[in-house]
N, C-alpha and C positions, 0 to 999 in steps of 0.2 A: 504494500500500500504506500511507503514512503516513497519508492522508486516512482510511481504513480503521478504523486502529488508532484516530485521533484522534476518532472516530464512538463507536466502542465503548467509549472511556475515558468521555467525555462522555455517553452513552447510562446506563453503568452507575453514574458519579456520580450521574446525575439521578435514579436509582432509589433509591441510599443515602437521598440526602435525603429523597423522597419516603415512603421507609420511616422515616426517622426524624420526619418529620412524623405520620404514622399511630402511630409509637410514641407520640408524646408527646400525641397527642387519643384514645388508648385508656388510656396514664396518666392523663390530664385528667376523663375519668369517672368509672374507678378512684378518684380523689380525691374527687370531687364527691359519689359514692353512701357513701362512709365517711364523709365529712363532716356528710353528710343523716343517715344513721345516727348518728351521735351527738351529733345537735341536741338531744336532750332532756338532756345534759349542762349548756347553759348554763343552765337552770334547775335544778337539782340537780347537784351537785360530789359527793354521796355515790355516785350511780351510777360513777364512777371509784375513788371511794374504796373500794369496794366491790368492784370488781373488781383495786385494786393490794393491798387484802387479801386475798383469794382466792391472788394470784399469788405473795406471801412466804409463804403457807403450806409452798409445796415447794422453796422460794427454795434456788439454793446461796450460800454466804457473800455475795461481790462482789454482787450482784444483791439481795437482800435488803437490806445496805447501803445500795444504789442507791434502793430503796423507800422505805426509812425516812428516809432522808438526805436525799436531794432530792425524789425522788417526793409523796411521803405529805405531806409538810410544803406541797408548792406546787398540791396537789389543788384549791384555787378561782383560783389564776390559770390554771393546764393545763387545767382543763373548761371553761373557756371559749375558750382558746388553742388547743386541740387540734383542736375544731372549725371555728371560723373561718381558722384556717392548713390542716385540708383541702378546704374550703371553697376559697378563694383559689389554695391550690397548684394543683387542679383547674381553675378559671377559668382560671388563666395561662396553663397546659399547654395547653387546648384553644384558645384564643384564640392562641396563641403569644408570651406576653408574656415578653421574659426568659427563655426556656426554660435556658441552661446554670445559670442564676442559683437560678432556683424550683427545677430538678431539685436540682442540689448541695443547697440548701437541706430538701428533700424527702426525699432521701437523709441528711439528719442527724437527721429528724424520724423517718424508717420506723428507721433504722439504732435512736434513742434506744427507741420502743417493741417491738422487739424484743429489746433488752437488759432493758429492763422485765420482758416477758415471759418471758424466761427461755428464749428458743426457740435462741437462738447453743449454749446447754448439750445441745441434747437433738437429734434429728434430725427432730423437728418444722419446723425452717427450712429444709431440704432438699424436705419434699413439699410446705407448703403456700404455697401460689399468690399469698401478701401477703408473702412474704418473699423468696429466691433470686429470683424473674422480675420483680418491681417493685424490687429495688434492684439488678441487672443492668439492667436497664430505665434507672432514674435515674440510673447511675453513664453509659451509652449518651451518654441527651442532658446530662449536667453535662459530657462529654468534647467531644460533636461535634452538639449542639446549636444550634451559633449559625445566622443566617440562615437558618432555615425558608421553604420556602413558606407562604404562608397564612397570616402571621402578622403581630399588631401591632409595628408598627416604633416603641418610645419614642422 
């Protein structure tokens, strides 16, 4: 009966992993096609600029702030930043490099433009699919990340 149990414990570890491998190279896309998506940022800093205006129009106080303060002011280091860190976060995730390391990090990064956005305010961050399920997702592997199969060993 031991042998049993110790089958099934090891059985259903190997699945956890295995699913949190599959999480993190479905995050790893996830990244890579937002990243691809806002490649025309490093040549133009106004198309962020543009859309962190848009976004302090319905701003409530704190988040508006946020815009004017940090945001708006670091528009040509973040349009280039923003990209190449989804870019990279995506590579790492599907390659497995680092995974608790890039998730945690990824998770500061979704966590930062959703305050931007202004989505934490409204129940916009509840439906849509780049918010609740990808930093549930990153907060997953920043927890129980380490040692993946299938992954780059630094």
């Amino acid at each position: 009966m031991t042998t049993t149990v110790k089958a099934r414990t090891s059985t259903s570890g190997g699945s956890a992993i295995f699913a949190l491998r599959t999480l993190a190279l479905c995050l790893g896309v996830f990244f890579v096609f937002q990243g691809l998506n806002k490649l025309p940022w490093l040549l133009d800093s106004g198309i962020l600029a543009d859309r962190l205006q848009g976004w302090s129009r319905n701003a409530v106080p704190s988040q508006r702030w946020y815009i004017e303060t940090i945001a708006a002011p670091g528009v040509p280091l973040f349009a280039r930043l923003v990209p190449l860190a989804e870019l990279s976060t995506g590579a790492a995730l599907i390659l497995g490099f680092w995974p608790r390391l890039v998730a945690a990090l990824a998770l500061a990064m979704v966590a930062n433009f959703h305050f931007a956005l202004g989505s934490y305010f409204s129940g916009e961050f509840f439906i849509d699919g780049a918010g609740l399920p990808v930093m549930g997702g990153l907060l997953t592997l920043a927890i129980s990340g380490a040692r993946l199969p299938w992954s780059l060993k630094p």
